[in-house]
C-alpha positions in Angstrom: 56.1 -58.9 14.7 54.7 -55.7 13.6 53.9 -55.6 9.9 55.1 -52.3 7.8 51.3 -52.4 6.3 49.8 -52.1 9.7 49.7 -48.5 9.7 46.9 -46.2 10.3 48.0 -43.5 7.6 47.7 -46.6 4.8 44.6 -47.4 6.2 43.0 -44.1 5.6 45.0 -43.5 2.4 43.2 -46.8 1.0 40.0 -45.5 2.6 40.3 -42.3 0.6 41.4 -43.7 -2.8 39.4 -46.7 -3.3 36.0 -44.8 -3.1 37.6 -42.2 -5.3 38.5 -45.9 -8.0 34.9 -46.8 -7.7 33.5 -44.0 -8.4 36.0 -43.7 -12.0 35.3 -47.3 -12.9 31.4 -46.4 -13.0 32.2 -43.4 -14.6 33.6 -45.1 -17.3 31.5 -48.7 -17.4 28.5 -46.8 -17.3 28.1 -42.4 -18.2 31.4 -42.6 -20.9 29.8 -40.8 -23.0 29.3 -37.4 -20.7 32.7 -35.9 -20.1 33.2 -36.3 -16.5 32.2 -32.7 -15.4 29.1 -33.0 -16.9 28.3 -36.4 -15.7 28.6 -34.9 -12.2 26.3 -31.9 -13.3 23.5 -34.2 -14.2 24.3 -36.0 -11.2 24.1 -32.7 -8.9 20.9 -31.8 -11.6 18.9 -35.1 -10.9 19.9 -34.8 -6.8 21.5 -38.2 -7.4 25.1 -37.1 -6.2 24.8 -37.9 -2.7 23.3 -41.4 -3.4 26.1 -42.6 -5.9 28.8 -41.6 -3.1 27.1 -43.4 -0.7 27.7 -46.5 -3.1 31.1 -45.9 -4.3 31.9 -46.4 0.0 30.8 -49.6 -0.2 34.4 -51.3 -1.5 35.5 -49.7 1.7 34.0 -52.8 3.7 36.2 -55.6 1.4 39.4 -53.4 2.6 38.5 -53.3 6.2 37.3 -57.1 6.3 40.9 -57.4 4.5 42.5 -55.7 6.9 40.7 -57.1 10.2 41.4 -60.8 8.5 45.0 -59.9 8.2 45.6 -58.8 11.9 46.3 -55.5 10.7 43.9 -53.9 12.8 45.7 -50.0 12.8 44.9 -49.9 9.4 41.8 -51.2 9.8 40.9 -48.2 11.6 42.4 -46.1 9.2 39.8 -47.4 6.5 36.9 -46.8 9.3 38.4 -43.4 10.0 38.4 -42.5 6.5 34.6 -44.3 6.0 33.8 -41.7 8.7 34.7 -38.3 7.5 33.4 -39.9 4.0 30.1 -40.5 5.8 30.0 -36.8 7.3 30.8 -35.1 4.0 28.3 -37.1 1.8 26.1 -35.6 4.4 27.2 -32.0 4.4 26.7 -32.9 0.3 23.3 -34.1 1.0 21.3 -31.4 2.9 23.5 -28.4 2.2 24.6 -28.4 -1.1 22.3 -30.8 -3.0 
């Protein structure tokens, strides 16, 4: 029976929000006292901005382990997909912008 969670658009919406989570809950646990556009000025200043992204994918891997564990393998691939275009633009962030 197909599950109503196996589906690849809450796979990449999952893929897209939980890096988006981790990168608030360092915000707070750690920089709290920079206001949240500065903290990513100092970021961008110190040419650390591509590196913290880079981490806040990580959490990514518990979701897609979650999802291949589950035999929900479409959104499985909607995590990876999102991973992906994560991966490119961290890049693009890296040697263009940064």
């Amino acid at each position: 029976m197909k599950s109503k969670f196996d589906r690849l658009s809450l796979g990449f919406l999952l893929g897209i929000i939980v890096p988006v989570i981790t990168l608030i809950v360092v915000y707070f646990a750690r920089f709290e006292t920079y206001t949240f556009p500065s903290f990513i000025r100092t970021l961008v200043a110190l040419r650390a901005l591509p590196a913290l992204l880079s981490l806040t994918v990580i959490p990514n891997l518990l979701v897609f382990f979650v999802f291949i564990w589950t035999n929900h393998l479409y959104a499985a691939r909607g995590v990876l997909g999102a991973t992906i275009i994560a991966a490119l633009i961290i890049m693009l962030i890296k040697f263009l912008i940064v």
